[in-house]
N, CA and C atoms as an extended XYZ file, in Angstrom:
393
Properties=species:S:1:pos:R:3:atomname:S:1:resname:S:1:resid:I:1 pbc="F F F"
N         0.838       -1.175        0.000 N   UNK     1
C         0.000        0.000        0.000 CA  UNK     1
C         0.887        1.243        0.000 C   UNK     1
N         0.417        1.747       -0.985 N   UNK     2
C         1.438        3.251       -0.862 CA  UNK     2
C         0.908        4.646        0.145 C   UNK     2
N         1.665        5.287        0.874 N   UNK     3
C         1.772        6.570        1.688 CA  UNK     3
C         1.620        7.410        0.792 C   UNK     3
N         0.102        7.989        0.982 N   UNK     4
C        -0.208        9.327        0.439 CA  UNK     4
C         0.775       10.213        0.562 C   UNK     4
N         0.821       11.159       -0.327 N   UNK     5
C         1.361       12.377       -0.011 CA  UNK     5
C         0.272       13.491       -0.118 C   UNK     5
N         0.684       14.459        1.790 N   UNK     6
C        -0.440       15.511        1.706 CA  UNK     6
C         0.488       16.706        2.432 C   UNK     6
N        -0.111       17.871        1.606 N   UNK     7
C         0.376       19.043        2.120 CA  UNK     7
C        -0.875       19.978        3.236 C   UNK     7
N        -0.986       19.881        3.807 N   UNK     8
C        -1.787       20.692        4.692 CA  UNK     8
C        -1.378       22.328        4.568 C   UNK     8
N        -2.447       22.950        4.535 N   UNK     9
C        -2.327       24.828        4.307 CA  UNK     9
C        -2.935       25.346        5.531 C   UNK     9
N        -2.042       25.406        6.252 N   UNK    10
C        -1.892       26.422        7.330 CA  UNK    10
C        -2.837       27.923        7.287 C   UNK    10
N        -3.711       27.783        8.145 N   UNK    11
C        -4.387       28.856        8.311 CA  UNK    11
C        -3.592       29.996        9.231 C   UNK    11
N        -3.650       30.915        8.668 N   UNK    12
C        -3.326       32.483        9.147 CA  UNK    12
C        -3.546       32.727       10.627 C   UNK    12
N        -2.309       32.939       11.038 N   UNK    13
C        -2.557       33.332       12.369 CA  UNK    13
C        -1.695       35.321       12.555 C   UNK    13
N        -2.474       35.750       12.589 N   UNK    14
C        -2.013       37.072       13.307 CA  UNK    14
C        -1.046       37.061       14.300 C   UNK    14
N         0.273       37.551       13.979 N   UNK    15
C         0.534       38.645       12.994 CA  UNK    15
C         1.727       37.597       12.470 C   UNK    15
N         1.149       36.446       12.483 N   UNK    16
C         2.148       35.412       11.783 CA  UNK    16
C         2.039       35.487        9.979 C   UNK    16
N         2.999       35.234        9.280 N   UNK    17
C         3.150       35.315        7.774 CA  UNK    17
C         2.337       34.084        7.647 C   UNK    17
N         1.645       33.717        6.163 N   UNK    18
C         0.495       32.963        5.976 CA  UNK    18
C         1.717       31.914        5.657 C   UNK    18
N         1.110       30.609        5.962 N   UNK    19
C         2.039       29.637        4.906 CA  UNK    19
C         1.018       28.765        3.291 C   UNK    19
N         2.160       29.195        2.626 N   UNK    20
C         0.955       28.424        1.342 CA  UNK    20
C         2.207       27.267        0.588 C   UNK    20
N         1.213       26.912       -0.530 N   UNK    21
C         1.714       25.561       -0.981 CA  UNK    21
C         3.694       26.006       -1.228 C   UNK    21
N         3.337       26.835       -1.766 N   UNK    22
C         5.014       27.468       -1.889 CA  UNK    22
C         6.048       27.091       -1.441 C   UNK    22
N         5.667       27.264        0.124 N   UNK    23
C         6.449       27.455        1.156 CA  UNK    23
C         6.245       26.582        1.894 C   UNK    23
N         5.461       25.336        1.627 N   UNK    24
C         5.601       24.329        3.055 CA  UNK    24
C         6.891       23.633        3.051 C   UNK    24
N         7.071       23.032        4.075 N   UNK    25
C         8.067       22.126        4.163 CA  UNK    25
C         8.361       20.719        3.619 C   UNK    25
N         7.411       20.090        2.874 N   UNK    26
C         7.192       19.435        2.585 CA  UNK    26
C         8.098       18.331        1.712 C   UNK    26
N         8.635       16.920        2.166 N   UNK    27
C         9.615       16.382        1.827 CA  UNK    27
C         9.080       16.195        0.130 C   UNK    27
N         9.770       15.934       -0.781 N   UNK    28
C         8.914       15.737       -1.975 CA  UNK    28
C         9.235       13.814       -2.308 C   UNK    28
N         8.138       13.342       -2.348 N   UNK    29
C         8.240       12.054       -2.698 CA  UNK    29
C         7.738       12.359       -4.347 C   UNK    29
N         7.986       10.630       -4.924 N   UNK    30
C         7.114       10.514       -6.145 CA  UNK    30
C         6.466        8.873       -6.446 C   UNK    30
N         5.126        9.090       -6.256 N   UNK    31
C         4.102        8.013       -6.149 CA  UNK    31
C         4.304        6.841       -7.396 C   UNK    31
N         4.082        5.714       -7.232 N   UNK    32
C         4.447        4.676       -8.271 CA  UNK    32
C         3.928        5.658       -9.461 C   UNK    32
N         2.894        5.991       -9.472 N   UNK    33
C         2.477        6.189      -11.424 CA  UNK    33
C         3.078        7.604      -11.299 C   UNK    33
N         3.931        8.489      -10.589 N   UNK    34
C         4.684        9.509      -11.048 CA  UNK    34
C         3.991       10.899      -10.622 C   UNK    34
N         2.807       10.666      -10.172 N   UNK    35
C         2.095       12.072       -9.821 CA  UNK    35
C         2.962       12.916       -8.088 C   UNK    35
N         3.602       13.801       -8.375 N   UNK    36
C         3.801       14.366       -7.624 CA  UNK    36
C         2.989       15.910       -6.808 C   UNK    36
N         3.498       15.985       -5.655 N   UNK    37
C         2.731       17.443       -4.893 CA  UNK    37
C         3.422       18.185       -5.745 C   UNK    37
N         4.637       18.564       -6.199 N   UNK    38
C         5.348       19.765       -7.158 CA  UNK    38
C         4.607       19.918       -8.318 C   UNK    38
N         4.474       18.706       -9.067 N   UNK    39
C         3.587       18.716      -10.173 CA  UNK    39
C         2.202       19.315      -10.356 C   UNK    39
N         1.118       18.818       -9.079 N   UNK    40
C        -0.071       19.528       -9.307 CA  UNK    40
C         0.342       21.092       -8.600 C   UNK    40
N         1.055       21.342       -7.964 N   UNK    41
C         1.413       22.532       -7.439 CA  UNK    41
C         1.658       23.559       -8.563 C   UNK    41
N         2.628       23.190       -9.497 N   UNK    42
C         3.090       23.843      -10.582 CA  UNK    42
C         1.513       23.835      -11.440 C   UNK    42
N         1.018       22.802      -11.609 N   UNK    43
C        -0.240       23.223      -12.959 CA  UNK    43
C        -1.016       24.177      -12.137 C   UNK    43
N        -1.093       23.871      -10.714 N   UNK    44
C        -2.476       24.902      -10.256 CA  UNK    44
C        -1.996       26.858      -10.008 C   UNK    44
N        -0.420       26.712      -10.554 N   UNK    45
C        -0.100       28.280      -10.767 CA  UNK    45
C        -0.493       28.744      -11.907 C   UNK    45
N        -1.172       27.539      -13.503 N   UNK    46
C        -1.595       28.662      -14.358 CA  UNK    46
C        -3.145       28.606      -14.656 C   UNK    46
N        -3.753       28.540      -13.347 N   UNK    47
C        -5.029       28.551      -12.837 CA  UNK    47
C        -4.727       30.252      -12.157 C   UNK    47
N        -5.776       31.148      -13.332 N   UNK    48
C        -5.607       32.731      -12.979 CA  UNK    48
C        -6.830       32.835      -12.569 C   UNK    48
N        -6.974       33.715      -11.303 N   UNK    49
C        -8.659       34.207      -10.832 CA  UNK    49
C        -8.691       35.228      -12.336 C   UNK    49
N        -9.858       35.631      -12.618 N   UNK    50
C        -9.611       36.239      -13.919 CA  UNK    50
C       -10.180       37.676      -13.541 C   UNK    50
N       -10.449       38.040      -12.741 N   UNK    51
C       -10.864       39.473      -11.877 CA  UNK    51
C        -9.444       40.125      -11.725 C   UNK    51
N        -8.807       39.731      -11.017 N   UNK    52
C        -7.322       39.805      -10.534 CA  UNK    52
C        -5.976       39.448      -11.046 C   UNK    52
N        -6.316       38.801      -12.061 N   UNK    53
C        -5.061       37.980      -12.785 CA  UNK    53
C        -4.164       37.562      -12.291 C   UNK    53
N        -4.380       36.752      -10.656 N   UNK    54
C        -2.916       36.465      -10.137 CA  UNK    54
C        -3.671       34.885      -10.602 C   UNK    54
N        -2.413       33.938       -9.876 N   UNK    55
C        -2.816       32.691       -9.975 CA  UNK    55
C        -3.386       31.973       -8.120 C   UNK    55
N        -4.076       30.948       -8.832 N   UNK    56
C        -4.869       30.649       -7.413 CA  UNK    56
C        -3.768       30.335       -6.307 C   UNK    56
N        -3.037       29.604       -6.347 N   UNK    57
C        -2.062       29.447       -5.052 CA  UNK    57
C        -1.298       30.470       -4.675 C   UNK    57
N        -1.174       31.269       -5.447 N   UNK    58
C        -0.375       32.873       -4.624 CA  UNK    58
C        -1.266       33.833       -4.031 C   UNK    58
N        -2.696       33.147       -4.512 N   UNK    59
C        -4.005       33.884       -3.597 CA  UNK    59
C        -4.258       33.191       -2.594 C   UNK    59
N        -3.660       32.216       -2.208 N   UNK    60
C        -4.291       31.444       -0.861 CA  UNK    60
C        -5.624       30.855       -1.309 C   UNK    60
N        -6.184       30.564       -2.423 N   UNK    61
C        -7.145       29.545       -2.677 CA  UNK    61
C        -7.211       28.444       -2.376 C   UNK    61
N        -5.766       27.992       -2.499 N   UNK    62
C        -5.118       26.759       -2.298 CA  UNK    62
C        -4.784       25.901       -1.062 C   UNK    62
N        -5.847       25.458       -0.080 N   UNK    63
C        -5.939       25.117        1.060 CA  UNK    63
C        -5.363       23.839        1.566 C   UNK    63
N        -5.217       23.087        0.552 N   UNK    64
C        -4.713       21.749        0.714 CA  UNK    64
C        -4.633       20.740       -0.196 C   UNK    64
N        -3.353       20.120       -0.589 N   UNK    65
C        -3.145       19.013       -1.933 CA  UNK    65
C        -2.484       17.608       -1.101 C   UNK    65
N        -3.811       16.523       -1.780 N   UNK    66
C        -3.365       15.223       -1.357 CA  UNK    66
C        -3.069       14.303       -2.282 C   UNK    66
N        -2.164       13.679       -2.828 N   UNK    67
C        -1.501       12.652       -3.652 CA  UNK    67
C        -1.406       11.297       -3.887 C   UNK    67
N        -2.211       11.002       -3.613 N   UNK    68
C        -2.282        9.090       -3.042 CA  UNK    68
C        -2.493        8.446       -4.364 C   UNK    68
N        -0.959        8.114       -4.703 N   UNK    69
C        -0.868        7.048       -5.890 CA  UNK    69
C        -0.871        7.903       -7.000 C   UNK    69
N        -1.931        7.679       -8.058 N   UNK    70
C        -2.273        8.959       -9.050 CA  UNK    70
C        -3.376        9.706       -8.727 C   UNK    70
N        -4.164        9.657       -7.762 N   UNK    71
C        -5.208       10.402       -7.638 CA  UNK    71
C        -4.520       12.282       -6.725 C   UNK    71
N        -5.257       13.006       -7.236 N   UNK    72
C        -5.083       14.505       -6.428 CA  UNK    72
C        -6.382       15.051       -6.165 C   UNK    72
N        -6.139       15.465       -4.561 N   UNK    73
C        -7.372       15.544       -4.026 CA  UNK    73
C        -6.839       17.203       -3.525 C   UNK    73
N        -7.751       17.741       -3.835 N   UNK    74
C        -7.673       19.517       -3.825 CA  UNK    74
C        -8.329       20.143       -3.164 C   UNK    74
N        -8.448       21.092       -1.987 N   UNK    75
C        -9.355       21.508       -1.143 CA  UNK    75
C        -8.980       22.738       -1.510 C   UNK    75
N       -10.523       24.056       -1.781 N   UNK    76
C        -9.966       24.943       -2.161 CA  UNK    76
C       -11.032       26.302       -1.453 C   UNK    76
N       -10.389       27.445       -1.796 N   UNK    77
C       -11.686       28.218       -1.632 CA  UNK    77
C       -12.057       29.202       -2.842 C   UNK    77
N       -13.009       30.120       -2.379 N   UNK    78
C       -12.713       31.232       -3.331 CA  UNK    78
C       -12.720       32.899       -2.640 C   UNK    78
N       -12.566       33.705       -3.151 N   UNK    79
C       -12.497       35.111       -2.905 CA  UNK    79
C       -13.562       35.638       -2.062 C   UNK    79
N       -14.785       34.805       -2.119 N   UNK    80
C       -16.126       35.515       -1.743 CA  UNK    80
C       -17.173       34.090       -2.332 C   UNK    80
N       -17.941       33.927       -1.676 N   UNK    81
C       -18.948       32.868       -1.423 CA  UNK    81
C       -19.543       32.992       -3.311 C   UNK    81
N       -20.045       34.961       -3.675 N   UNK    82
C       -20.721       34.963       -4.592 CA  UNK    82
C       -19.910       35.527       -5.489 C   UNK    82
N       -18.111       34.987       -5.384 N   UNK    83
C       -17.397       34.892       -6.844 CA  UNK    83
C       -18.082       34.596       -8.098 C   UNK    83
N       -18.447       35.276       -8.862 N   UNK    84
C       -18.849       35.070      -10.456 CA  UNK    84
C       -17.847       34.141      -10.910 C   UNK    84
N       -16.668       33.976      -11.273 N   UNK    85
C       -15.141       33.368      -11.531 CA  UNK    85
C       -15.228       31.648      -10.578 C   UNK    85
N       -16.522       31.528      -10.167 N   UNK    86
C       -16.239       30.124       -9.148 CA  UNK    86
C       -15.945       29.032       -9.691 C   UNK    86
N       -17.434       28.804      -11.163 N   UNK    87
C       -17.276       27.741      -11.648 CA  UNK    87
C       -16.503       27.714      -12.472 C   UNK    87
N       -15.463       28.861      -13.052 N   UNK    88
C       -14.488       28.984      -14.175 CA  UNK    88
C       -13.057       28.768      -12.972 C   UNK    88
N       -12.747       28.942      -12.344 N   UNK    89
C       -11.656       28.751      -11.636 CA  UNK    89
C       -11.709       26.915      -11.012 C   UNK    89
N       -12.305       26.796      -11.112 N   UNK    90
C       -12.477       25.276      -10.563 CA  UNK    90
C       -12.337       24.086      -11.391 C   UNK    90
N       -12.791       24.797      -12.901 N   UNK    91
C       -13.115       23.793      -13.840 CA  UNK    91
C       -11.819       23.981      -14.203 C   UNK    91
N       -10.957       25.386      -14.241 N   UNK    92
C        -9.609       25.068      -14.902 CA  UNK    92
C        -8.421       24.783      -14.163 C   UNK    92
N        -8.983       24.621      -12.630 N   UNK    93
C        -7.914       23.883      -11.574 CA  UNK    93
C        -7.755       22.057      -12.371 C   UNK    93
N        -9.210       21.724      -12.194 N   UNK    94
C        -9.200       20.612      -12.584 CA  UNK    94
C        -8.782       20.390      -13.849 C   UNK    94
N        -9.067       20.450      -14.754 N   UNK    95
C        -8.560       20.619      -16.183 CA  UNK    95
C        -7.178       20.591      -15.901 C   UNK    95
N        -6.225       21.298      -15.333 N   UNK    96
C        -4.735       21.790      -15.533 CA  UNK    96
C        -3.971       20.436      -14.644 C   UNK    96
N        -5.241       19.901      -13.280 N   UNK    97
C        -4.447       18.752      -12.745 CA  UNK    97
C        -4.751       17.246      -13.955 C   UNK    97
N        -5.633       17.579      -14.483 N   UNK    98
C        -5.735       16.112      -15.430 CA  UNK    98
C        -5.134       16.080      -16.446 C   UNK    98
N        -3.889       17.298      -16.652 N   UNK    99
C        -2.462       17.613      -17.468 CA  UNK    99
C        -1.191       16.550      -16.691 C   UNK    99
N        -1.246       16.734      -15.623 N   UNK   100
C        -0.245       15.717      -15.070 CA  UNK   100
C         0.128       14.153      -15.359 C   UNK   100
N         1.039       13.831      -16.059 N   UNK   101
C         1.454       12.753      -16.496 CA  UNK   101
C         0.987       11.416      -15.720 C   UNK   101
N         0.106       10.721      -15.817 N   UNK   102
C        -0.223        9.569      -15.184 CA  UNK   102
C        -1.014        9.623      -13.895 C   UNK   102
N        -1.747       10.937      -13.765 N   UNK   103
C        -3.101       11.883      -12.940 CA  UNK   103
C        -4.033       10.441      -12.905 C   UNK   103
N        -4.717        9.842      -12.395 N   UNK   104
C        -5.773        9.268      -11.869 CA  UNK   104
C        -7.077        9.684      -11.710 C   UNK   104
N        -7.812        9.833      -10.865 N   UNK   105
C        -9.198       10.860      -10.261 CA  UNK   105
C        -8.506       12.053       -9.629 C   UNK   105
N        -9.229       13.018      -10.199 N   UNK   106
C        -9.188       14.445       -9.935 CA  UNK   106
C       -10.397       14.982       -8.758 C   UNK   106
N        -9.892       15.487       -7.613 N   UNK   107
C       -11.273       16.204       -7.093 CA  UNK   107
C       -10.841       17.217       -6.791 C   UNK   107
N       -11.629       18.139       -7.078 N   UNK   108
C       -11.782       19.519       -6.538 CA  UNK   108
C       -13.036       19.610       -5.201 C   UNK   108
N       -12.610       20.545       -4.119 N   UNK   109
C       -13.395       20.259       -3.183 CA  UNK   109
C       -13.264       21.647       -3.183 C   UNK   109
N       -14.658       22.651       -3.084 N   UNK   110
C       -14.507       24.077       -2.366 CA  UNK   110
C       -15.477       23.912       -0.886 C   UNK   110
N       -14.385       24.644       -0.422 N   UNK   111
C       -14.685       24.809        1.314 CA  UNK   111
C       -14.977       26.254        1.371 C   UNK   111
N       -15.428       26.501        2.563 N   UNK   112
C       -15.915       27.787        3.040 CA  UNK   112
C       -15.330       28.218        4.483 C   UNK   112
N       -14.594       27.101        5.373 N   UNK   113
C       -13.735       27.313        6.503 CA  UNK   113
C       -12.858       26.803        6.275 C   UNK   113
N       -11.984       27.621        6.781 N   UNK   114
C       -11.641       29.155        7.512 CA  UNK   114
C       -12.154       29.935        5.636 C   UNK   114
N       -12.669       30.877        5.968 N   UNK   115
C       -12.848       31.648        4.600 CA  UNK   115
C       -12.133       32.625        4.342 C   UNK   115
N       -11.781       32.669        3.116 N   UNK   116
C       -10.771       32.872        2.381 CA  UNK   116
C       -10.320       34.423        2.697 C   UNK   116
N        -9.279       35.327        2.971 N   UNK   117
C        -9.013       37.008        3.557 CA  UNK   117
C        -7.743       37.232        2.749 C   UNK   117
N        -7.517       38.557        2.592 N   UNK   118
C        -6.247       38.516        1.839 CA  UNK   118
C        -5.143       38.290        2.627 C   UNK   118
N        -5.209       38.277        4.220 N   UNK   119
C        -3.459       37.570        4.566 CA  UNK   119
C        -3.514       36.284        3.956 C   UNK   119
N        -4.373       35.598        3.090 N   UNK   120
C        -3.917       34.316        2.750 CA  UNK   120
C        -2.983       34.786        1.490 C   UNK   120
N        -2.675       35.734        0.847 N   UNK   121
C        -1.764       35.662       -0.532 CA  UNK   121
C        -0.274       35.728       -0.258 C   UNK   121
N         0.496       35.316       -0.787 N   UNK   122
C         1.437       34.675       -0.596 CA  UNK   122
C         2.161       36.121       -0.699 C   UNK   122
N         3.429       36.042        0.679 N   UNK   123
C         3.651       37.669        1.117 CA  UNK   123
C         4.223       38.171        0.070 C   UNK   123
N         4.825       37.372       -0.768 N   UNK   124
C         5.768       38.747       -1.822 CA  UNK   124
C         4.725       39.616       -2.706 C   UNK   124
N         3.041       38.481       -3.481 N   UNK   125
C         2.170       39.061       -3.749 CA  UNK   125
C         1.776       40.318       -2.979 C   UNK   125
N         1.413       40.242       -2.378 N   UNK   126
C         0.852       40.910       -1.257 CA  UNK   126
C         1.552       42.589       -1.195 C   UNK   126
N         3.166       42.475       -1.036 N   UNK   127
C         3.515       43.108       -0.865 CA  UNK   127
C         3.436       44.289       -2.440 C   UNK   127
N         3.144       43.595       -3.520 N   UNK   128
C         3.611       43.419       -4.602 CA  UNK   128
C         2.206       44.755       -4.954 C   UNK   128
N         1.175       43.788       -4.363 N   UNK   129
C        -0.285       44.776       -4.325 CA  UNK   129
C        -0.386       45.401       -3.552 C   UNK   129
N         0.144       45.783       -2.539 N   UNK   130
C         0.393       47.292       -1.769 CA  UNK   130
C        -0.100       46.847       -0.334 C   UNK   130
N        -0.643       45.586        0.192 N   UNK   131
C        -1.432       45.467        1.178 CA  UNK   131
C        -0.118       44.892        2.318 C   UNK   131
């Protein structure tokens, strides 16, 4: 039986820096059929909110990526409950992970806790947009 690989996304603690997929610590394995956390990490950067034009994981959308074997399991949020951009950001998360070489089942999961604030964008963004 193979050991998932999962990155957990650290929720924001005041006046602590956010941690996102970027920046975890995370040892990097690679699962018999080849699907790695770097891999869906990298496709879900050219997943753009299209309001904002950044990409979803430097917005803190990106709550959590799990790897077990070929399957990637995605927990995500969005900007605001009544994002217009919901079902277009989701469909092209997924889309961009079923690019990954030897990808399995794809899920996208949107959550609503902890909900989504801008200390979740990844600080150089952040700094980048003036906040």
């Amino acid at each position: 039986m193979e050991t998932p690989q999962h990155l957990p996304i650290a929720t924001p603690q005041a006046p602590a820096p956010t941690v996102t997929v970027a920046e975890s610590p995370v040892v990097e394995t690679t699962s018999a059929s080849g699907v790695t956390l770097d891999q869906a990490k990298l496709v879900l950067r050219r997943v753009k909110d299209p309001e904002l034009n950044l990409n979803i994981v430097d917005l803190g959308l990106i709550y959590d990526i799990q790897v077990n074997g070929s399957d990637i399991n995605v927990d995500m949020s969005l900007t605001s409950p009544g994002c217009p951009s919901g079902p277009e950001i989701m469909g092209e998360a997924e889309k961009e992970l079923r690019t990954v070489p030897g990808v399995g089942e794809v899920k996208i999961n949107l959550i609503w806790s902890p909900p989504w604030t801008p200390d979740r964008i990844e600080p150089r963004v952040r700094t980048y947009l003036g906040f």
